[in-house]
C-alpha positions in Angstrom: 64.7 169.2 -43.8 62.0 171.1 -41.7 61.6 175.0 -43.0 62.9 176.7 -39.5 60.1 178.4 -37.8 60.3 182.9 -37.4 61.1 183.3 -33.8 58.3 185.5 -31.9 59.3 188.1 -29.6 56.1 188.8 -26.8 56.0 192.2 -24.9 54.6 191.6 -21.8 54.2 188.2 -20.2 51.2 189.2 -18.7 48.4 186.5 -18.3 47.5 186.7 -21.8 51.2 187.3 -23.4 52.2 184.3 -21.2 49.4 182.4 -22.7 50.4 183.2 -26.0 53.8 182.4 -25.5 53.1 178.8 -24.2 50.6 178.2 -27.4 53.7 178.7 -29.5 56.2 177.0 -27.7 54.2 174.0 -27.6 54.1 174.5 -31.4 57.9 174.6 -31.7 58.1 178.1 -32.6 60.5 180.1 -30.6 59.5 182.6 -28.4 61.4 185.6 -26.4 61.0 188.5 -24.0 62.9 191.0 -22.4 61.9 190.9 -18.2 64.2 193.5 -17.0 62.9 195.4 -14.0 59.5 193.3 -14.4 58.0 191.5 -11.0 59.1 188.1 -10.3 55.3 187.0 -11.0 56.4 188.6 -15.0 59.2 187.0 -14.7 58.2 183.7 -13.7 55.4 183.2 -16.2 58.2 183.7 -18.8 60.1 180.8 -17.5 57.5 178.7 -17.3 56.2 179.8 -20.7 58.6 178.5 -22.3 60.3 181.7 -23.7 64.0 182.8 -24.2 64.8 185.7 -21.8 67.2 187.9 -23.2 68.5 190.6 -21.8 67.6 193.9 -24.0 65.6 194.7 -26.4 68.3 195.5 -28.7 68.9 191.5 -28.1 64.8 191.1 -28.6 64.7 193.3 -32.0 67.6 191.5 -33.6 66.3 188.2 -33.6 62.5 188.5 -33.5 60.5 188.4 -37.0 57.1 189.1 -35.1 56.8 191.4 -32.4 53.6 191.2 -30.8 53.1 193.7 -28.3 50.7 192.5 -25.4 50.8 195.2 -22.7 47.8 197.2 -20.6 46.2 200.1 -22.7 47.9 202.6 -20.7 51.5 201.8 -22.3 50.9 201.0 -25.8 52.7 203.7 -26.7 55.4 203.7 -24.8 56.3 200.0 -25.9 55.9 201.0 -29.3 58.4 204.0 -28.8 60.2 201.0 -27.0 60.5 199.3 -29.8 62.0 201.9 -31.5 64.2 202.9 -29.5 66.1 199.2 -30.0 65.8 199.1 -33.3 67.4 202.6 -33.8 70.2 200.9 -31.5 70.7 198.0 -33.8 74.6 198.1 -34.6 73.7 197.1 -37.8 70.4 197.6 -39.7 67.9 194.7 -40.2 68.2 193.1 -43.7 64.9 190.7 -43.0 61.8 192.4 -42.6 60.6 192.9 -38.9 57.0 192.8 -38.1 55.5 194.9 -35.2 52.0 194.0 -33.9 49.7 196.1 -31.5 47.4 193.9 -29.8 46.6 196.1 -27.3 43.0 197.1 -26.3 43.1 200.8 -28.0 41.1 203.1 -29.9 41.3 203.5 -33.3 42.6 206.9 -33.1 45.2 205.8 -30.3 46.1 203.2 -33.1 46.5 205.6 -35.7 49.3 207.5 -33.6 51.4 204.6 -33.0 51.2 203.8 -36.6 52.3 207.5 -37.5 55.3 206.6 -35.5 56.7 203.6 -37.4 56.0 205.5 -40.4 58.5 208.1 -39.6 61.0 205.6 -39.2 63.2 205.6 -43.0 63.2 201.4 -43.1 61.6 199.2 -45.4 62.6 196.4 -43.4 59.6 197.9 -40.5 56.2 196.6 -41.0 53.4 197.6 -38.6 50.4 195.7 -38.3 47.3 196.4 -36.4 45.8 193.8 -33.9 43.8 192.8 -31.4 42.6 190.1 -29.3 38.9 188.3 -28.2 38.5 186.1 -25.4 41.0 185.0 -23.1 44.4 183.1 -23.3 44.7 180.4 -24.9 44.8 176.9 -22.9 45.9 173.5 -23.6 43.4 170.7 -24.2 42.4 168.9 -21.1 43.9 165.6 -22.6 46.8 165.3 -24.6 46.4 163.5 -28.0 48.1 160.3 -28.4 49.0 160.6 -32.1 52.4 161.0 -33.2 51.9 161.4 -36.9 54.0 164.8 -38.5 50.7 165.7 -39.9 49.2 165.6 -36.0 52.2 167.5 -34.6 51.7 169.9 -36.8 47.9 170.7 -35.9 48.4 170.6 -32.1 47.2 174.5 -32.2 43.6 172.9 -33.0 42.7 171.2 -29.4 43.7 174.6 -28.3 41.1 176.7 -26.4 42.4 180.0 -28.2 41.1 183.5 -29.1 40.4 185.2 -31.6 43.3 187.4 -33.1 41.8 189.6 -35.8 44.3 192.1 -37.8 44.3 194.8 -40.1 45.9 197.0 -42.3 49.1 196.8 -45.1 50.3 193.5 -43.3 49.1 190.3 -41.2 50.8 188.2 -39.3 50.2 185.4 -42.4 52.7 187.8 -44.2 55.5 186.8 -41.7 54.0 182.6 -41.7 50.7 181.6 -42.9 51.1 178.5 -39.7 52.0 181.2 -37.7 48.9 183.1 -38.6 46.4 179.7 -38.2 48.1 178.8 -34.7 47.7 182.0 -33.3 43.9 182.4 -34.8 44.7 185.5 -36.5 42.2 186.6 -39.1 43.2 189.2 -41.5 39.8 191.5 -41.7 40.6 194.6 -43.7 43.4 196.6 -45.6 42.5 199.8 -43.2 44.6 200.3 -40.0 42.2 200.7 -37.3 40.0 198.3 -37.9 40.8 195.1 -35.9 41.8 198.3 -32.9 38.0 199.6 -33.5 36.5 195.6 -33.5 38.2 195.3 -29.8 36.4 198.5 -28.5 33.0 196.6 -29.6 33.5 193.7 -29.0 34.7 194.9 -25.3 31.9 197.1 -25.0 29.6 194.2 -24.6 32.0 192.1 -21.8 33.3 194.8 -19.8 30.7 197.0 -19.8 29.1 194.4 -18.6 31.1 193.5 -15.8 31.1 197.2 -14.9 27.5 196.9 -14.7 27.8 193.8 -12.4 29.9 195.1 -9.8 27.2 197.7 -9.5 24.6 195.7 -9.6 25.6 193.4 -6.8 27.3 196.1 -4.6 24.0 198.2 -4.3 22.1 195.0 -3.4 24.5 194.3 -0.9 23.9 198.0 0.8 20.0 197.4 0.0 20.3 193.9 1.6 18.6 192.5 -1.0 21.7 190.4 -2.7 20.6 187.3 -2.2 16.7 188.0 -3.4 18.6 189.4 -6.8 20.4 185.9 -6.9 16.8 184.0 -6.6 15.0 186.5 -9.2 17.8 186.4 -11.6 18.2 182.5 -10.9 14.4 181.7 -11.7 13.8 184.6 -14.9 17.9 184.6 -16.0 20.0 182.1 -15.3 22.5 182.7 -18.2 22.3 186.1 -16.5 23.1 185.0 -12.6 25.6 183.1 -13.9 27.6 185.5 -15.9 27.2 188.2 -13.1 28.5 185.6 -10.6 31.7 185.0 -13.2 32.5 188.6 -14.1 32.5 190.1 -10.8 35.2 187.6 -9.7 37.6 187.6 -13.0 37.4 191.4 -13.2 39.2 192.2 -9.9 42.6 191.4 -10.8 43.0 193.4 -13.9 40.5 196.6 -13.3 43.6 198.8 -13.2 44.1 197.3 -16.8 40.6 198.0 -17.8 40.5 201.6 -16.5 42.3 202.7 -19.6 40.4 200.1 -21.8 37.0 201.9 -21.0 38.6 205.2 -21.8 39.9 204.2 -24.9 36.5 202.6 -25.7 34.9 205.5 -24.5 36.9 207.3 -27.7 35.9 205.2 -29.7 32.0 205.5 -29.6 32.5 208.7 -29.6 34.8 209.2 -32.7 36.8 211.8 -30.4 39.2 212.2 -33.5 37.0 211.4 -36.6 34.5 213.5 -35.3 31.8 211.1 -36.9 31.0 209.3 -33.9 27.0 209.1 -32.4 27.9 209.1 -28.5 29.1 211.6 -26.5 31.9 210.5 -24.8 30.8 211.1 -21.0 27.9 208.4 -22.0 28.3 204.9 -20.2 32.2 204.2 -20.4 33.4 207.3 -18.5 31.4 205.9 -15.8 32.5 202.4 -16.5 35.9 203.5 -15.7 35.7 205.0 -12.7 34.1 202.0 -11.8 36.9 199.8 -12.4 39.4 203.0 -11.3 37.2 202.2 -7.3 38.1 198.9 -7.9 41.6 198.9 -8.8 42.5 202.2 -6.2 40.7 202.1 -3.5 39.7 198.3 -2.6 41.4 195.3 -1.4 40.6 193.9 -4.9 43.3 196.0 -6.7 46.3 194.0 -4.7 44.9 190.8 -6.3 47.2 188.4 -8.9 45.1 186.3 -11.6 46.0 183.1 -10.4 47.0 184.0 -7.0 43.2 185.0 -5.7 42.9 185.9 -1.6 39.7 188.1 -2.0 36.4 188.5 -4.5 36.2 184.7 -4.8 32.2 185.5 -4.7 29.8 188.4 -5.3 29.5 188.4 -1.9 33.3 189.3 -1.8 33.6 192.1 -3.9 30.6 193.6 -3.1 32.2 193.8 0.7 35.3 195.0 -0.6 33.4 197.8 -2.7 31.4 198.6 0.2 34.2 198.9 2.6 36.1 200.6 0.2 34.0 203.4 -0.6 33.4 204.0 3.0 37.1 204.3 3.6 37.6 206.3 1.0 34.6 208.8 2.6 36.2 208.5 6.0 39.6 210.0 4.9 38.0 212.9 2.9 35.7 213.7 5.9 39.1 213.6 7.9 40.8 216.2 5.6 
């Protein structure tokens, strides 16, 4: 008989916890989530995910053996304390060990105070691990494979377009399965809490900075009229580069309100706000980066956009506009004050 499989508990189904959640379902392992007073796009990515919807977390904390906690920078903590909460609510204490996994884009430091808070909790049965996530949700293979051998089922996860889930610290997500671990892609990297947290912030630096830099880029030449001669230049000298400015513009509209926090937290961590051993000051490159993003996400048409649901910033062309017009609202309504 089949070992059963730990059931997964996924905090929020966002684009990339709904992701996650369908990788596993497809790999038999069960999968919850708690929607309450989520949207109906939330709440409909869970349903079609593929995950049990239960309706507390009390409900979630009791039956999960992985927690992984997939949720914008800005709540991290608050899902942790979330977390928490339910498990302080358990009418019964946990006799199997539960596993608690940050994923979220966060400094090291920011890392390090969630971590102080499952360490004030008396339970052995608690374990906190440290994660993080590179590149985007997983997705199925374009063509499903015909064999039906056990050993086949049981590497479906391969075809999978997935990221990369690096972890660190006193536990990894092989302690709760070592399948669980390879069909998730998680890669234990070090004993030290804070590391897979700080390995986000670089690896982010490079991608979102970038886009950051994009959306500048192509806005100014817009207002210089001069977008289209960038497009030729960049086309003939950099065409890797055209086409990554082309992609990042786009993808980033939907989830700058997200990334607001992300630079900030990036920001801290170049800086080593808290560790005090950091080499840049922290009002170098991400401060700006954010408030980039923070235009975006508050005062454009871009922030109302749904990954998957796209109505504006199909093109550089697009978001440039949007910035543009944006911007000059925004000066309007001051001058108006």
């Amino acid at each position: 008989m089949a070992e059963s499989k730990p059931t997964v508990a996924i905090i929020s189904l966002g684009d990339m916890g709904s992701g996650l959640a369908r990788l596993l379902t497809a790999q038999n392992y069960p999968v919850t989530t708690n929607v309450s007073g989520r949207s109906p796009n939330t709440q409909s990515r869970a349903v079609a995910a593929g995950a049990a919807i239960l309706p507390t977390d009390v409900d979630l904390v009791s039956s999960a053996s992985l927690i992984l906690s997939v949720v914008p920078p800005r709540d991290a903590m608050a899902t942790a304390q979330r977390v928490l909460d339910a498990i302080t609510a358990l009418p019964e204490p946990r006799t199997a060990p539960l596993y608690f996994a940050d994923m979220n884009a966060i400094s090291p430091s920011s890392l390090q105070k969630i971590a102080a808070l499952f360490d004030a909790v008396t339970t052995d049965t608690l374990r906190f691990i440290d994660g993080s996530i590179l590149g985007g949700p997983p997705a199925p293979p374009s063509k499903t494979s015909t064999s039906t051998s056990n050993e086949a089922e049981d590497k479906r996860y391969e075809s999978w377009n997935r990221p990369l889930l690096p972890t660190s610290g006193p536990f990894s997500v092989a302690s709760v399965s070592p399948h669980l671990a390879a069909v998730l892609n998680a890669r234990h990297i070090s004993p030290d809490l804070g590391a897979a947290s700080g390995l986000k912030m670089c690896f982010a630096s490079l991608g979102k900075g970038f886009a950051a830099i994009a959306v500048q880029a192509v806005t100014t030449a817009k207002r210089l009229g001069v977008l289209d001669d960038l497009r030729s230049a960049l086309a003939e000298k950099s065409p890797w580069t055209l086409e990554r400015v082309e992609k990042s513009v786009v993808t980033m509209a939907p989830k700058a309100y997200r990334w607001v926090r992300e630079m900030e937290e990036i920001s801290e961590t170049h800086a080593g706000v808290v560790e005090g051993d950091g080499v840049f000051a922290p009002e170098y490159i991400f401060k700006g980066a954010a408030e980039v993003f923070r235009l975006v996400a508050e005062d454009t048409v871009l922030g109302q956009e749904k990954v998957g649901k796209r109505e504006r910033g199909r093109n550089a062309d697009e978001v440039a506009d949007a910035v543009l017009d944006g911007v000059r609202e925004k000066r309007r309504k001051k001058c108006e004050e």
